[in-house]
C-alpha positions in Angstrom: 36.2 12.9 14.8 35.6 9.5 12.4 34.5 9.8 9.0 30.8 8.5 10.5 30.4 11.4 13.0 31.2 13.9 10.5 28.9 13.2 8.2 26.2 12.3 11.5 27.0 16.0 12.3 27.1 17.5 8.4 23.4 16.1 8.1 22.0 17.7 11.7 23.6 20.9 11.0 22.9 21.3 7.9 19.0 20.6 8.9 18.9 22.9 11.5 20.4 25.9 9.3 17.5 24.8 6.6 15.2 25.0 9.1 14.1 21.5 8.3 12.0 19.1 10.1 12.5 15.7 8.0 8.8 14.7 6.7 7.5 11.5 7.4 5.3 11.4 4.4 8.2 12.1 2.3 10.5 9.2 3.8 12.8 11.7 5.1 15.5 9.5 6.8 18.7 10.6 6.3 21.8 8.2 5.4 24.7 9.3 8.1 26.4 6.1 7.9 29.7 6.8 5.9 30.9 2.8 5.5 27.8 2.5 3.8 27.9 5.1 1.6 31.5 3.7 0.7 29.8 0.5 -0.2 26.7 1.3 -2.4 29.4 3.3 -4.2 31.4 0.4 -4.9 28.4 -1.8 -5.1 27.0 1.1 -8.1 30.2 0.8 -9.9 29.3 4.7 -11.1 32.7 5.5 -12.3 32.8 7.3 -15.7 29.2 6.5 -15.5 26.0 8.7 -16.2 24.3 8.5 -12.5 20.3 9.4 -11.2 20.5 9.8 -7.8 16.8 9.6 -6.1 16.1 11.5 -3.2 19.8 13.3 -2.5 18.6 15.0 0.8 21.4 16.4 2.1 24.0 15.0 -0.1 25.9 11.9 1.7 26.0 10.0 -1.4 26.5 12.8 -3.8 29.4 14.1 -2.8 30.7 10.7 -3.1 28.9 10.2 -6.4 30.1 13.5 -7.9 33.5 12.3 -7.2 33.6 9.7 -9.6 30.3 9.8 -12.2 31.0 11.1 -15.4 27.6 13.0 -15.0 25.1 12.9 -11.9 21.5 14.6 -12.0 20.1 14.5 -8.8 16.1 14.3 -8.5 15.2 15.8 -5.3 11.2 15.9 -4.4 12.3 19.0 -1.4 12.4 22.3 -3.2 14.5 23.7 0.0 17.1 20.5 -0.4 17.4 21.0 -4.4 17.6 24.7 -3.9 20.5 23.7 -1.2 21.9 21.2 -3.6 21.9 23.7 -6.3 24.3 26.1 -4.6 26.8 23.5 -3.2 26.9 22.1 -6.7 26.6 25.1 -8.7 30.6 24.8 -9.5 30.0 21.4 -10.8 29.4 21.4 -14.6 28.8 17.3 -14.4 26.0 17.8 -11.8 22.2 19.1 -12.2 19.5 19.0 -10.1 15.8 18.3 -11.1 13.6 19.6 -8.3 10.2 17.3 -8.6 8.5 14.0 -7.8 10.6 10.6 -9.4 7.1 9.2 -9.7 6.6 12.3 -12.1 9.9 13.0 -13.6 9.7 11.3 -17.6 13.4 9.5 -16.8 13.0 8.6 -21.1 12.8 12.6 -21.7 15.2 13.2 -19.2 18.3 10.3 -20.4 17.7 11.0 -24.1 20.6 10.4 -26.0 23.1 9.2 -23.2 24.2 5.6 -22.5 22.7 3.6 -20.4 22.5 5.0 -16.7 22.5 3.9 -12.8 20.2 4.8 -10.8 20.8 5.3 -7.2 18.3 6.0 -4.4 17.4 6.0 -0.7 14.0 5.3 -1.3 10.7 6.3 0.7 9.1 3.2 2.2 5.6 4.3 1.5 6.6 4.7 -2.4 9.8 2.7 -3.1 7.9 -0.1 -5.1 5.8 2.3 -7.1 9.2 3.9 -7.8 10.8 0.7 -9.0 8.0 -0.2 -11.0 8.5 3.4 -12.6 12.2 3.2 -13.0 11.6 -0.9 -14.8 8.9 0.8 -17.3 12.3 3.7 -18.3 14.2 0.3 -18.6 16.1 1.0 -21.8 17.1 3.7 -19.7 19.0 1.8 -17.5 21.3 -0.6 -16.9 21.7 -1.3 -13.0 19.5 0.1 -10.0 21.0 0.4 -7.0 18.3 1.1 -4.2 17.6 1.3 -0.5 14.3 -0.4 0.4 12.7 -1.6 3.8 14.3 -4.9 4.4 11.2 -7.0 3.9 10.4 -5.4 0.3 14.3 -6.3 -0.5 13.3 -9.7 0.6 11.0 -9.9 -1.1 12.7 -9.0 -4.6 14.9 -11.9 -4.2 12.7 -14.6 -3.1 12.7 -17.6 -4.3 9.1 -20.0 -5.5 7.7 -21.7 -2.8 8.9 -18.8 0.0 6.5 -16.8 2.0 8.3 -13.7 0.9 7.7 -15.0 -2.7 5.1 -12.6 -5.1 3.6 -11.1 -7.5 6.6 -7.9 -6.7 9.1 -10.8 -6.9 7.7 -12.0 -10.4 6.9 -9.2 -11.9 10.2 -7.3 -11.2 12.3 -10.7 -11.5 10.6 -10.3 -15.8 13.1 -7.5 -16.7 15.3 -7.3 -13.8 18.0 -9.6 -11.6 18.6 -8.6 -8.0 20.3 -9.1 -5.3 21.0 -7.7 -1.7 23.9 -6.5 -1.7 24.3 -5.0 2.0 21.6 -4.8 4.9 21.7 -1.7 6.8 20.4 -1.0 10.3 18.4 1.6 11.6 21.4 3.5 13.5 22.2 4.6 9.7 19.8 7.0 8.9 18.7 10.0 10.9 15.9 10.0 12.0 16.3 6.5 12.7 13.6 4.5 11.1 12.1 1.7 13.0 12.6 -0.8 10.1 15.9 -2.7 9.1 16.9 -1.3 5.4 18.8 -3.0 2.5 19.8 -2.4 -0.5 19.5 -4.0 -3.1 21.3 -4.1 -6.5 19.1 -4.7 -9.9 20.9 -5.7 -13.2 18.0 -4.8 -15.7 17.2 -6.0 -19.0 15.7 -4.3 -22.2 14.3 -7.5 -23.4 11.8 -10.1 -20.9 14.2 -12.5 -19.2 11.3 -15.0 -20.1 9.5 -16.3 -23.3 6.3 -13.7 -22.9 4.7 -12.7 -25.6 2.1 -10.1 -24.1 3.4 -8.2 -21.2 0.1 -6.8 -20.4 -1.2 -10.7 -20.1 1.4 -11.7 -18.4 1.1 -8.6 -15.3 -2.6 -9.3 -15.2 -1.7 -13.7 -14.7 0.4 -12.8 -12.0 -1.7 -10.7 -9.9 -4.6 -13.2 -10.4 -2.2 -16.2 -9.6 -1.3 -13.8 -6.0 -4.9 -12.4 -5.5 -5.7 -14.8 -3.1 -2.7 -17.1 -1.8 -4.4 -20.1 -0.6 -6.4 -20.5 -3.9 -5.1 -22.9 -6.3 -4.6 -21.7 -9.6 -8.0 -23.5 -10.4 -9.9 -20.9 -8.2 -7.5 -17.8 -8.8 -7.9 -17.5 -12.5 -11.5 -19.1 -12.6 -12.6 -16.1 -14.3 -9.9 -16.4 -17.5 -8.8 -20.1 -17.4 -10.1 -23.4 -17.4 -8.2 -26.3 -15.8 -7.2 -27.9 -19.2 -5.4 -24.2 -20.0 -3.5 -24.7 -17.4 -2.6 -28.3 -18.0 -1.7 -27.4 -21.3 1.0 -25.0 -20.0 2.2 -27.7 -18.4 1.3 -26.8 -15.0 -1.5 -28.8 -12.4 -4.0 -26.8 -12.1 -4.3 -27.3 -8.1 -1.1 -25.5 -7.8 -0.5 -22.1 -6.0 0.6 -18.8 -7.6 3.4 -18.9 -5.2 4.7 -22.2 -6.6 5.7 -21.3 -9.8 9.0 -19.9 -11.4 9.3 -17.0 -13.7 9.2 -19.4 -16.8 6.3 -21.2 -15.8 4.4 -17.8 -15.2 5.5 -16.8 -19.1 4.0 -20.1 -20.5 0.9 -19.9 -18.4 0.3 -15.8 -19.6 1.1 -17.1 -23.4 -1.4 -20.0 -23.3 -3.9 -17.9 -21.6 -3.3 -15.5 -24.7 -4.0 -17.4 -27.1 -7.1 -18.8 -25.3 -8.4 -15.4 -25.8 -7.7 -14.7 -29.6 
């Protein structure tokens, strides 16, 4: 038996003895594909690491993460999977698992006083931006996120002005973090298999804006007027907290789309736009 049916075979037994149905609401598709297991590992670069693993399940990246993290806390949302998780790790003095919600868990509270971490996760669809968004507010927290997304939402991350995939996500996330796809995974990976193409994508983040903004509240509420309405120019879209000479004096025509500009451009029109309102 290859390494890939074993762990196909690991994950349905060990569901059947658990008794458990996987939950659509909770994004319950389960990663049996042992090559890419192998490379988010290598992609993480968790060795000697402190390492959150998001939604564990069963365990197919654990095992492998355990192997080589210097610690691993494992945040698992199934109170039957961490209570499973619990026992297989219980010899384990490196590993703990938190049984709760990551859009609850205080990740600040919970990395006190440790290096930077990685966080790793095969995320929910229905919740993996919310959970990013989470995870880039705990950003002095850590230092890479390595995450499985649907593959349009990964596309979206990395987009570049003047795309269609190209957003407010993309801007927004692109202010304190760097990404990348790093593998695209098909739906034959998971079980059950989902009827979306995954990726994942890897996030260097920073602790500091990777652009010159000086209100970070400002600069969240620019973008999603700039993206509120696609086809408007930035004239119309920020009609209710810009005239067209604030935008000219950021340097930007003011019959240009949202989608148009770069991160930079984005920082200068937020700072003008603050001080517009002093």
């Amino acid at each position: 038996m290859s390494a890939a049916e074993s762990l196909h075979r690991r994950t349905r037994d060990t569901l059947d003895r658990l008794g458990v149905r996987p939950r659509r609401r909770l994004g319950q598709n389960f990663l049996v594909a042992s090559p890419v297991v192998e490379r988010i590992i290598a992609v993480a670069g968790a060795a000697g690491k402190t390492v959150v693993e998001i939604g564990p399940g069963v365990g197919a990246l654990s095992d492998a993460l355990a192997a080589v993290a210097a610690e691993l806390l494992l945040v698992e949302i199934d109170p039957r999977m961490a209570q499973r998780l619990a026992e297989r790790y219980a010899p384990f003095a490196h590993v703990r698992v938190v049984t709760g919600d990551a859009l609850d868990v205080d990740f600040n509270a919970l990395l006190a006083g440790r290096e930077r971490a990685i966080a790793i996760g095969n995320l929910p669809y229905s919740v993996g931006t919310v959970i990013l968004a989470r995870l880039l507010e705990s950003r002095a927290r850590f230092e890479r996120l390595v995450l499985m997304l649907q593959r349009e939402v990964a596309e979206r991350l990395v987009a570049a002005p003047g795309t269609k995939p190209y957003g407010a996500l993309t801007v927004l996330t692109a202010l304190y973090g760097e990404a990348r796809i790093a593998l695209r995974v098909s739906p034959g990976a998971f079980v059950p298999r989902p009827k979306v193409d995954s990726a994942v994508v890897s996030i260097a983040v920073a602790t500091a804006p990777r652009a010159g903004v000086v209100d970070a509240d400002r600069f969240r509420e620019t973008v999603r007027r700039a993206f509120g309405q696609r086809r408007k120019t930035l004239r119309a879209a920020l009609a209710a907290v810009a005239t067209p000479l604030d935008i000219e004096r950021a340097g930007i025509d003011p019959r240009r789309r949202g989608e148009t500009l770069s991160l930079d451009e984005f920082a200068t029109l937020a700072n003008v736009l603050g001080e517009r309102s002093r």
